[in-house]
Backbone as CSV, one residue per row, in Angstrom:
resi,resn,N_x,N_y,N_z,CA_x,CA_y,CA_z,C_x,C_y,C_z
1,UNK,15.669,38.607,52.821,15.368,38.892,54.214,15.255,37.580,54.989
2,UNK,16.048,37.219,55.888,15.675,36.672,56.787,15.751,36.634,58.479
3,UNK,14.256,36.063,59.033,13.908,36.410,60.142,15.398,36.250,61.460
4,UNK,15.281,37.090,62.494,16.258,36.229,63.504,15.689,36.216,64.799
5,UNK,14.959,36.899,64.791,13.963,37.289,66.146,12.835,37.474,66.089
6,UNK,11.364,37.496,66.988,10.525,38.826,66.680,10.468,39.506,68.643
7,UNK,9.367,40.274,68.701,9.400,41.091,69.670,7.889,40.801,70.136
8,UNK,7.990,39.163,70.741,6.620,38.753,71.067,6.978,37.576,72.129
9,UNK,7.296,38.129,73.323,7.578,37.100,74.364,6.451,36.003,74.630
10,UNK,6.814,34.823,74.483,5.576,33.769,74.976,5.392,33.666,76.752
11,UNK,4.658,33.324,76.926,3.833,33.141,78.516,4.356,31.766,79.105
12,UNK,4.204,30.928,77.848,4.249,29.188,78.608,5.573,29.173,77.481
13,UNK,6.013,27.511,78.136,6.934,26.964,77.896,6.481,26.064,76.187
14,UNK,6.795,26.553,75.305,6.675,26.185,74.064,6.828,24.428,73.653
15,UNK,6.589,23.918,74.349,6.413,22.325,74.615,6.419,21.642,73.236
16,UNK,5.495,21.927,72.392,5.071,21.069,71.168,6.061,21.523,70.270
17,UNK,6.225,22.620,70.439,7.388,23.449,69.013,8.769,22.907,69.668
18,UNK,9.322,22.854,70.545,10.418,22.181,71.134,10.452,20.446,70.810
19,UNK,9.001,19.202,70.903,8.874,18.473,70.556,9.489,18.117,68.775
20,UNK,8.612,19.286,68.528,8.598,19.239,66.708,9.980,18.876,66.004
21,UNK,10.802,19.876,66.995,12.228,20.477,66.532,13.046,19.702,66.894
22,UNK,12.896,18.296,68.005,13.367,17.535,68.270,13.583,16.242,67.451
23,UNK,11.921,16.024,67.050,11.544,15.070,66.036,12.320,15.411,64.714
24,UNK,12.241,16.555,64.448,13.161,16.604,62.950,14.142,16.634,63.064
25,UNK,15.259,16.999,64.358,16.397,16.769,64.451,16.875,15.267,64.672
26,UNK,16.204,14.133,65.285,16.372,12.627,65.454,15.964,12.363,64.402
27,UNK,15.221,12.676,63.188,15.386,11.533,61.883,15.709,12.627,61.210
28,UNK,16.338,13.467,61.197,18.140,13.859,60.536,19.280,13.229,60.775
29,UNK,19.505,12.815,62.200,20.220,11.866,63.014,20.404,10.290,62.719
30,UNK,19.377,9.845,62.735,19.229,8.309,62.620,18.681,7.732,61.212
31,UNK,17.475,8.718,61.026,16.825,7.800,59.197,17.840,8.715,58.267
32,UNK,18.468,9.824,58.310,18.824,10.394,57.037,20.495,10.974,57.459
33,UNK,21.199,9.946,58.208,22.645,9.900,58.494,23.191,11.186,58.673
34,UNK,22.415,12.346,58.970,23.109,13.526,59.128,23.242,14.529,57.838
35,UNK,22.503,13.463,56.602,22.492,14.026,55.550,23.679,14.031,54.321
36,UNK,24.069,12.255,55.119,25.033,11.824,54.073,24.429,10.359,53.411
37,UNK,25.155,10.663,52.145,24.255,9.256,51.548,25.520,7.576,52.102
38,UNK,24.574,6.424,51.723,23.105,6.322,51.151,21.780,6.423,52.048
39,UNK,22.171,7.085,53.160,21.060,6.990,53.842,19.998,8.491,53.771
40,UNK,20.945,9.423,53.076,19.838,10.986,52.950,19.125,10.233,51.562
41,UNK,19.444,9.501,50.298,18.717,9.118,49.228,17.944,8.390,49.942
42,UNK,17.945,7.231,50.386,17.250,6.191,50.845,15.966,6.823,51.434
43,UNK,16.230,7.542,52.314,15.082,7.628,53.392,14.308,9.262,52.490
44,UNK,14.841,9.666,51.507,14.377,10.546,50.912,12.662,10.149,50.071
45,UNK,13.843,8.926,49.031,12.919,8.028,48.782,11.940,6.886,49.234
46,UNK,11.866,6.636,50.546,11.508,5.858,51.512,10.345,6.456,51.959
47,UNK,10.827,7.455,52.774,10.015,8.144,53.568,8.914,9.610,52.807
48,UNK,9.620,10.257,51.704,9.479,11.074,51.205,8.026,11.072,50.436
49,UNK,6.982,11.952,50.090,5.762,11.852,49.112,6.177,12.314,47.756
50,UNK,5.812,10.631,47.077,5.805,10.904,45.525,4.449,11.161,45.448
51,UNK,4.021,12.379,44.446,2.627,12.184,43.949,2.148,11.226,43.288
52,UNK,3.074,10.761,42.247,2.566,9.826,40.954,2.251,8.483,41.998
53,UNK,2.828,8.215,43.111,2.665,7.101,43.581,1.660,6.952,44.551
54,UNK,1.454,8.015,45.320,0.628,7.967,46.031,-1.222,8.118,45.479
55,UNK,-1.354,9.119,44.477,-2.365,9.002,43.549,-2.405,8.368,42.218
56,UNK,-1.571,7.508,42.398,-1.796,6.385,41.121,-1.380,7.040,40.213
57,UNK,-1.095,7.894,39.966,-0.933,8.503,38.239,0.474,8.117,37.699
58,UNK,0.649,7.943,36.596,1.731,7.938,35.937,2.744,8.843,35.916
59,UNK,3.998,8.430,36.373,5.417,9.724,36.454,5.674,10.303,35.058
60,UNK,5.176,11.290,34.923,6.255,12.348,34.191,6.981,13.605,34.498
61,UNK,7.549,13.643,34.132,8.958,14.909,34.509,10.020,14.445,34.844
62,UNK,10.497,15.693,35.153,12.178,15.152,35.803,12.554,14.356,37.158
63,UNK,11.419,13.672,37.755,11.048,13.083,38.580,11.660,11.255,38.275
64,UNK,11.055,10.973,37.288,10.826,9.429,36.887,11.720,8.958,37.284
65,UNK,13.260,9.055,37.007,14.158,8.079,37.620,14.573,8.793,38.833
66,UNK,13.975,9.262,39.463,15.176,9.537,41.126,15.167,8.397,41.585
67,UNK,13.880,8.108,42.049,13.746,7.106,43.110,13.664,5.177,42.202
68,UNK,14.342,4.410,42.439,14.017,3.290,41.464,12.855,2.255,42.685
69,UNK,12.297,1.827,41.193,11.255,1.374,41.127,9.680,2.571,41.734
70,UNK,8.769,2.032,41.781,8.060,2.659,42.213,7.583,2.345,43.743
71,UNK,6.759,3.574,44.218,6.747,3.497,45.650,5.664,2.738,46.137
72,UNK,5.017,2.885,47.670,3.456,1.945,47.798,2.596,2.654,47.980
73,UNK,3.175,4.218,47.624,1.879,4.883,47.944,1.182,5.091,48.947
74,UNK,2.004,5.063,50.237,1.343,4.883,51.464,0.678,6.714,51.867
75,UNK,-0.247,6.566,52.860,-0.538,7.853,52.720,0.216,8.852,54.375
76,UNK,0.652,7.456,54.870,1.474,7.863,56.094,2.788,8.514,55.289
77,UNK,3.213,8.622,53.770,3.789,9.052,53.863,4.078,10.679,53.568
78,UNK,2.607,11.712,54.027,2.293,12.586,53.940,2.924,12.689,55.312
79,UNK,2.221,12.337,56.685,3.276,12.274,57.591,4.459,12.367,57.738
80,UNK,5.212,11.365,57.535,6.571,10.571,57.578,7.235,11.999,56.257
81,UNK,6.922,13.072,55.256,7.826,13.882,54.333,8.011,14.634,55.619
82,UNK,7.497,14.833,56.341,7.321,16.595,57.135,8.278,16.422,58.219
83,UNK,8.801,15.301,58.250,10.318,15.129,58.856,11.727,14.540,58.344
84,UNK,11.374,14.510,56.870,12.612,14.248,56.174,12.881,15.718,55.940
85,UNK,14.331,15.633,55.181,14.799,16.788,55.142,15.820,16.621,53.612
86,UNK,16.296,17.724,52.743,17.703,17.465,51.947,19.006,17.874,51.910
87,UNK,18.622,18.587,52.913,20.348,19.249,53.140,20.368,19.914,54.234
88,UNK,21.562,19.975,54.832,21.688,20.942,56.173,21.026,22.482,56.324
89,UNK,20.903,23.040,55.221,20.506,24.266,55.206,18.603,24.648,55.289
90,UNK,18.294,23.036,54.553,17.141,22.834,54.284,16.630,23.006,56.069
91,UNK,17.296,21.912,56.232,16.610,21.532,58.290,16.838,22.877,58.798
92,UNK,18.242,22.872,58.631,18.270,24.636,59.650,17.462,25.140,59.451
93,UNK,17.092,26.305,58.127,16.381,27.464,57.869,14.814,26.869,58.908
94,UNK,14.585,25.672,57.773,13.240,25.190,58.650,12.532,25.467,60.008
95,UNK,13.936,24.716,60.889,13.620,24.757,62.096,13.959,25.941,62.698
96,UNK,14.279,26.842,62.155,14.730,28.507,62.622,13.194,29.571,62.784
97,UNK,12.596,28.985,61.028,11.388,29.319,61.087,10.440,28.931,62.031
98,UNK,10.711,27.738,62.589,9.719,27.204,63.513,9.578,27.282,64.857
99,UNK,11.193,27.654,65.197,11.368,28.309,66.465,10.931,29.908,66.478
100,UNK,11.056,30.665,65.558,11.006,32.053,65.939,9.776,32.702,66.400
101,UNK,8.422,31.655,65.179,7.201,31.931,65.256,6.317,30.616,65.440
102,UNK,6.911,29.897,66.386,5.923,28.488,66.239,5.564,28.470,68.126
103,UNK,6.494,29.318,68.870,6.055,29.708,70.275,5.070,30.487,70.688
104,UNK,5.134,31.326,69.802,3.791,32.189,69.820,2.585,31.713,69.693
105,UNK,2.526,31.393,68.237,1.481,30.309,67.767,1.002,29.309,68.908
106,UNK,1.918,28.498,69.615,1.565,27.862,70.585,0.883,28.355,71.179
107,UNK,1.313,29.291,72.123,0.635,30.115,73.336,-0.912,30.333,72.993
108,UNK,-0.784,30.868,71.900,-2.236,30.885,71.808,-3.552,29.754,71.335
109,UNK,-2.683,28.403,71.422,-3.641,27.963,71.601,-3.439,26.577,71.954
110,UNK,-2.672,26.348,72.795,-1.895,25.616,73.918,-1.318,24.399,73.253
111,UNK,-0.383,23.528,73.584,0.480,22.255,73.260,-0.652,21.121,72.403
112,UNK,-1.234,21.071,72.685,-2.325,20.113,72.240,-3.022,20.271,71.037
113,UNK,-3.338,21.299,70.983,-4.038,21.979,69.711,-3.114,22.604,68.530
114,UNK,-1.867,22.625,69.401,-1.242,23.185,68.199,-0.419,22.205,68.069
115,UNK,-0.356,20.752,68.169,0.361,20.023,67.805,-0.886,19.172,66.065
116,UNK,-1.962,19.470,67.131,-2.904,18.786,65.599,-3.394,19.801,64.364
117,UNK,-2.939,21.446,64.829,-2.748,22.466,64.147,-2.201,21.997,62.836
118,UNK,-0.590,22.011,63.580,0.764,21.508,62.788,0.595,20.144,61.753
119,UNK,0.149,19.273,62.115,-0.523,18.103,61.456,-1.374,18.669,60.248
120,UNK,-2.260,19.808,60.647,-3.354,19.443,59.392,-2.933,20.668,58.929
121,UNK,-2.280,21.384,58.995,-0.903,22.309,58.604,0.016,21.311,57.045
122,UNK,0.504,20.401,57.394,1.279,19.605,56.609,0.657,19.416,55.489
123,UNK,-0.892,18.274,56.370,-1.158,17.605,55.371,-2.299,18.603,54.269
124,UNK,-2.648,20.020,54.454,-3.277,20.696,53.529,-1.539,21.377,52.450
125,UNK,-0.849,21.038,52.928,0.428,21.567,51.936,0.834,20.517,51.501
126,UNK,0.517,19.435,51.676,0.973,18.473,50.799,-0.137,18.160,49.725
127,UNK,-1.425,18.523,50.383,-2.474,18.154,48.781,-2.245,18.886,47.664
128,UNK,-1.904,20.203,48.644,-1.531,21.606,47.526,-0.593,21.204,46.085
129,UNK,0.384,20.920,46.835,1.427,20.791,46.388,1.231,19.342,45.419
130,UNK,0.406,18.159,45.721,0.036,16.996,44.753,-1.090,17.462,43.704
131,UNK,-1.613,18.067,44.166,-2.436,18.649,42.747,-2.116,19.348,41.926
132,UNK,-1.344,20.129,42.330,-0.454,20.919,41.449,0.197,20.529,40.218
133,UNK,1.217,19.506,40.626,1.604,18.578,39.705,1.626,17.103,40.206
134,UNK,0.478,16.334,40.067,0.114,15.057,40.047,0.926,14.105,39.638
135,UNK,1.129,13.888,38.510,1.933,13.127,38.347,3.545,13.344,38.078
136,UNK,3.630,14.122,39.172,5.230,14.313,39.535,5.729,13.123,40.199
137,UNK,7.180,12.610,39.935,7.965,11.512,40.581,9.081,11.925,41.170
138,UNK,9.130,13.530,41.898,10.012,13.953,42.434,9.950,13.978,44.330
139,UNK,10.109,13.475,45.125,9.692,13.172,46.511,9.889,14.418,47.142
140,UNK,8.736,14.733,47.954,8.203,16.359,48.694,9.103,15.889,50.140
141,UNK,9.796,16.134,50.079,10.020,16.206,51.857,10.382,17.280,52.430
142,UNK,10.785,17.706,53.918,10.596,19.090,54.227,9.164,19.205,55.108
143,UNK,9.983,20.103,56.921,8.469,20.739,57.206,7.741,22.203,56.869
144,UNK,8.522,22.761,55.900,8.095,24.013,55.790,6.624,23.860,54.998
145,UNK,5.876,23.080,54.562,4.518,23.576,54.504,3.721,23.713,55.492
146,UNK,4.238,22.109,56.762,3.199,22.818,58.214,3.511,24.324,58.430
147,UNK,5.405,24.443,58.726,5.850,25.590,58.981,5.046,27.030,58.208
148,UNK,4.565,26.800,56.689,3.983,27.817,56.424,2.844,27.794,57.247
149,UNK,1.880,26.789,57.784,0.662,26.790,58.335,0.557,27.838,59.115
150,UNK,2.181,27.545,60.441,2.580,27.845,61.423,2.501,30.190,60.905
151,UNK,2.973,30.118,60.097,3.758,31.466,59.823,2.043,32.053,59.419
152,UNK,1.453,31.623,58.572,0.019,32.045,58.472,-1.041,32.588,59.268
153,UNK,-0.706,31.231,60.536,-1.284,31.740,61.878,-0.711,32.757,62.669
154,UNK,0.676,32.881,62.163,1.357,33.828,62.997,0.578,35.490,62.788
155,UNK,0.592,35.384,61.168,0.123,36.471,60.465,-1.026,36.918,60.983
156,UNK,-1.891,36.132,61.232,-3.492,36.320,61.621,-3.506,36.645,63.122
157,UNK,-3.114,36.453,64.150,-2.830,36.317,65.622,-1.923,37.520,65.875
158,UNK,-0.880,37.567,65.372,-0.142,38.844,65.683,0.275,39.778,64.499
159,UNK,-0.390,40.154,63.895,-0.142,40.621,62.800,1.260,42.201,62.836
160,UNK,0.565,42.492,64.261,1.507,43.751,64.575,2.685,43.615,65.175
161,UNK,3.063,42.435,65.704,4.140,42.245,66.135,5.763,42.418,65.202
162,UNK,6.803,43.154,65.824,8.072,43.051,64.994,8.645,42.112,64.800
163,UNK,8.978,41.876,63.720,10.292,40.772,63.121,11.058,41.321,62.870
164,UNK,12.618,41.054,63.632,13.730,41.943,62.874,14.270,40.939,62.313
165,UNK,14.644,41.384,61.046,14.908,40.675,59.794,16.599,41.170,58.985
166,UNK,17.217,40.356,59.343,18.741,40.151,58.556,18.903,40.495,57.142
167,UNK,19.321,41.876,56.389,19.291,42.246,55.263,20.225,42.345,54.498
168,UNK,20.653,41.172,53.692,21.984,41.538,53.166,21.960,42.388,51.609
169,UNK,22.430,43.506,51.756,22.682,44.499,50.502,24.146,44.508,50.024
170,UNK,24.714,43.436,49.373,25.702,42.866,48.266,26.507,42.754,49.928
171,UNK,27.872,43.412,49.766,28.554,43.201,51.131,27.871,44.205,52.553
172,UNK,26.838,44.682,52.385,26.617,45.466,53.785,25.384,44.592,54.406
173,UNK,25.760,43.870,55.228,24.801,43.342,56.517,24.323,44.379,57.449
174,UNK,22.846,44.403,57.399,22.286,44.776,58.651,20.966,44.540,58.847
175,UNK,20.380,45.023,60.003,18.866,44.150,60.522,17.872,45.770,60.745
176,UNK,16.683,45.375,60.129,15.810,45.717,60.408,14.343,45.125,61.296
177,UNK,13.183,46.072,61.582,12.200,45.052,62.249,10.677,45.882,61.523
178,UNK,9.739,44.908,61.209,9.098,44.996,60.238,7.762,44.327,60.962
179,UNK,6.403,45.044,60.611,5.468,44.407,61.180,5.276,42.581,60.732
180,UNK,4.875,42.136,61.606,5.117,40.562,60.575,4.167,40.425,59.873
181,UNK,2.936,41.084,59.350,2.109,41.003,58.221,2.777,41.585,57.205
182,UNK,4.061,42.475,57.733,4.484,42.549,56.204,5.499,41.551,55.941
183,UNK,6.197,41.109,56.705,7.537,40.454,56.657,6.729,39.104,55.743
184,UNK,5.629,38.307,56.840,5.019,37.135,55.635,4.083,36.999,55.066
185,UNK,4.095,38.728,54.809,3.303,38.844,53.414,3.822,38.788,52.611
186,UNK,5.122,39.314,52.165,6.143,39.462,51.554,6.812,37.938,50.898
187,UNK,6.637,37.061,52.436,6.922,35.518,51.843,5.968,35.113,51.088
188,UNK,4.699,34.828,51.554,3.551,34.627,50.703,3.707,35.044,48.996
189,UNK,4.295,36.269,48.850,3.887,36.547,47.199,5.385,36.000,46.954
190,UNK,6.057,35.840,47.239,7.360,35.140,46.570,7.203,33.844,46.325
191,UNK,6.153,32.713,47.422,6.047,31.485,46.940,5.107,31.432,45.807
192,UNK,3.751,32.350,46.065,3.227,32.666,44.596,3.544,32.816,43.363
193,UNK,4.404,34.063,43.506,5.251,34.458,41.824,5.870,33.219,41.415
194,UNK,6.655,32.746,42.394,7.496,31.794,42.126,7.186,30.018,41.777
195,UNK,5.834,29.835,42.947,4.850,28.874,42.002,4.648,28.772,40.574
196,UNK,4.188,29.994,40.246,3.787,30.594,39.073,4.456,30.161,37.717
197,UNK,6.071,30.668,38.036,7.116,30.693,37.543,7.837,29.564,37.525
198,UNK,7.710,28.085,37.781,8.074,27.308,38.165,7.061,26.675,37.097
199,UNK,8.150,26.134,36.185,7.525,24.773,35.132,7.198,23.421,35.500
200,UNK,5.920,22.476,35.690,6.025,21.454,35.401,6.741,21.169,36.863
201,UNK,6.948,21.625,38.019,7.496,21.364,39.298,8.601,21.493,39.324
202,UNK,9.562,21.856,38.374,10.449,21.938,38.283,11.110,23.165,39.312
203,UNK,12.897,22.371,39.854,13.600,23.799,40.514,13.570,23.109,42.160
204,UNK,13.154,22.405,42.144,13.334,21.159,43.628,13.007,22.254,44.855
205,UNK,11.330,23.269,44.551,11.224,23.779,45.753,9.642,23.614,45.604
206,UNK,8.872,23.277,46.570,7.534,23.271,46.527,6.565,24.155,47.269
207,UNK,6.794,25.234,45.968,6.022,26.379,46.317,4.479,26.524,46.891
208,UNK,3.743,25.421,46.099,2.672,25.540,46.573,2.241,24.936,47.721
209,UNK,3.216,23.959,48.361,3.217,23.442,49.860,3.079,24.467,50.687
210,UNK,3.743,25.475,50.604,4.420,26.367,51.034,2.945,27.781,50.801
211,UNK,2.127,27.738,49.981,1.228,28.671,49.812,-0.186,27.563,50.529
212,UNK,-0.639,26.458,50.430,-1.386,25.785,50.958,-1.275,25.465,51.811
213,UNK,0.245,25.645,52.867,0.134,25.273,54.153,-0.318,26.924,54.891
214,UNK,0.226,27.861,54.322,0.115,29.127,54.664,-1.256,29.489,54.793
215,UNK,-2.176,29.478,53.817,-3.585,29.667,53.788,-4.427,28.666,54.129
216,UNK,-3.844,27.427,54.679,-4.828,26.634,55.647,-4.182,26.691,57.104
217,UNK,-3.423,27.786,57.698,-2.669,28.339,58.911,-3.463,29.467,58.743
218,UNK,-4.026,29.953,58.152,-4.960,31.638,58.021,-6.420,30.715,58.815
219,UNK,-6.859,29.875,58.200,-7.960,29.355,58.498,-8.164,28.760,59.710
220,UNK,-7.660,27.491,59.802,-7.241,26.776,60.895,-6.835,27.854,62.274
221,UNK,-6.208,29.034,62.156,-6.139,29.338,63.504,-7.169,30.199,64.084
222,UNK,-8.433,30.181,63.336,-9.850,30.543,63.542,-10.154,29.744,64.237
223,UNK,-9.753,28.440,64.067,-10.609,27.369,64.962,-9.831,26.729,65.903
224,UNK,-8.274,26.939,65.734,-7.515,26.114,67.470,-6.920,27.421,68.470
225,UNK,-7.018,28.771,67.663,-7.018,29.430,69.185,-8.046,29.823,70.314
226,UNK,-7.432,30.006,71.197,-7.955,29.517,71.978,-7.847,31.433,72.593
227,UNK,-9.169,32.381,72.301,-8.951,33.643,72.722,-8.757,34.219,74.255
228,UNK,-8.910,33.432,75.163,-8.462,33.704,76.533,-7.189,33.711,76.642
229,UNK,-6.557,32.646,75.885,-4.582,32.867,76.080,-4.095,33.604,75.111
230,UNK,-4.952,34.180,74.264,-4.143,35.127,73.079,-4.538,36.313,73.771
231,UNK,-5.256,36.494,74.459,-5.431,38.150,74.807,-4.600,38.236,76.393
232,UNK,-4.617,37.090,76.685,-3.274,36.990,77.953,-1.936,37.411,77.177
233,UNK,-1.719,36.712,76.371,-0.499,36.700,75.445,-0.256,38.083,75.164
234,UNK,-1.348,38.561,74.312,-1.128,40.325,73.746,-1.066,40.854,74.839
235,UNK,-2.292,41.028,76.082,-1.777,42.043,77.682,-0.538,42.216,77.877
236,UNK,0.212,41.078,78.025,2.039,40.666,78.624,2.743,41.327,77.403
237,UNK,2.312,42.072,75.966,3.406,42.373,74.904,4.039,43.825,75.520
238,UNK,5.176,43.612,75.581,5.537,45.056,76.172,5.548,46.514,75.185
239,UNK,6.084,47.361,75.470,5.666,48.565,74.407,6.989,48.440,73.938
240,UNK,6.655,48.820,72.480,7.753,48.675,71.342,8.096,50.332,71.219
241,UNK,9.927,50.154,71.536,10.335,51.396,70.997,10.544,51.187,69.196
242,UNK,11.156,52.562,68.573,11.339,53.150,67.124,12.460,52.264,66.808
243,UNK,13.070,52.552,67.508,14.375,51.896,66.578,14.845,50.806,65.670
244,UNK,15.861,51.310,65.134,16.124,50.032,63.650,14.514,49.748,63.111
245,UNK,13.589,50.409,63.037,12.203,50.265,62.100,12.190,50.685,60.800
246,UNK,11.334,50.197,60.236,10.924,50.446,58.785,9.439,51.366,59.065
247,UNK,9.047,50.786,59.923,7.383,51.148,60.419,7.017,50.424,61.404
């Protein structure tokens, strides 16, 4: 399933999520050549969070030789992953996710707040994801753990709102629309199982970024919305007809 719309018009002009989407598109552009090497390795490894390096621990796994030599461990570079990227599909999907449900999110709790949202969005999916496996030497980059933050809060704030969602069944394409507590609830237990299921970090996807940015986006949007523009926000939702529904 994936999202292409939902049925939750924003009020204001989505400022910070337009910022965001900008920022990851200029160092796709300039630090990571469009996503040709040597500049997608370089700045992978450059810019990217090693655990083993950043918490001192020793590399083991399938990590140890990507990057040569070891890194400095900087902690800006918890920052500096959440705008690298590894492949075209990686940035797209990303920033698709971040446009569909990162306007909403805004609205309710204006440019400012949800820009330091997004921040402590990241950096609770990147601890996730370093404790998990510590002394991994494989570099986290990617914004989809803020992005889960983002989708978490979505969950909590509009829970009833539709997502129509792109379903491909072998060759038959078509779209349905789905409350979005189920649509990323549904994501939620797939990064779980699949955490789960995932050896030793292995499989170059970081599930638990992706579950720790999500459940510190449940939390966190307890404390940056802002309930005068979310109940402006819900007043302005127009009435949802049946169609193409699941429920």
């Amino acid at each position: 399933m994936f999202p292409i719309r939902d049925e939750n018009p924003t009020q204001n002009t989505p400022v910070a999520t337009m910022i965001l989407i900008a920022l990851n598109i200029l160092a796709w552009v300039f630090l990571q050549g469009l996503g040709n090497d040597p500049k997608l390795f370089e700045s992978i490894c450059y810019y990217g969070l090693i655990p083993a390096d950043l918490l001192g621990a020793g590399v083991e796994g399938p990590g140890e030789q990507l990057c040569p030599g070891p890194g400095d461990g900087s902690w800006m570079n918890i920052l500096t992953s959440m705008f690298m990227h590894g492949g075209w599909m990686h940035i797209i999907g990303n920033l698709w996710f971040l446009w569909v449900f990162g306007d909403n999110v805004e609205d309710a709790m204006g440019s400012v707040r949800f820009f330091i949202f997004y921040a402590l969005s990241g950096l609770a999916a990147a601890l996730a994801q370093m404790f998990s496996d510590p002394t991994s030497g494989i570099p986290m980059v990617g914004a989809s753990g803020a992005i889960g933050g983002v989708m978490g809060a979505y969950a909590l704030l509009y829970p009833r709102a539709h997502v129509h969602m792109l379903i491909f069944l072998g060759f038959y394409i078509t779209t349905v629309a789905v409350p979005a507590i189920f649509m990323l609830g549904y994501w939620l237990l797939i990064q779980l199982v699949s955490g789960v299921m995932a050896a030793d970090g292995q499989g170059g996807v970081a599930f638990w970024a992706h579950v720790g940015g999500f459940v510190a986006g449940l939390v966190l949007a307890f404390v940056f919305r802002q309930p005068e523009r979310l109940q402006r926000h819900q007043l302005a939702a127009p009435r949802r007809t049946a169609r193409h529904r699941l429920f």
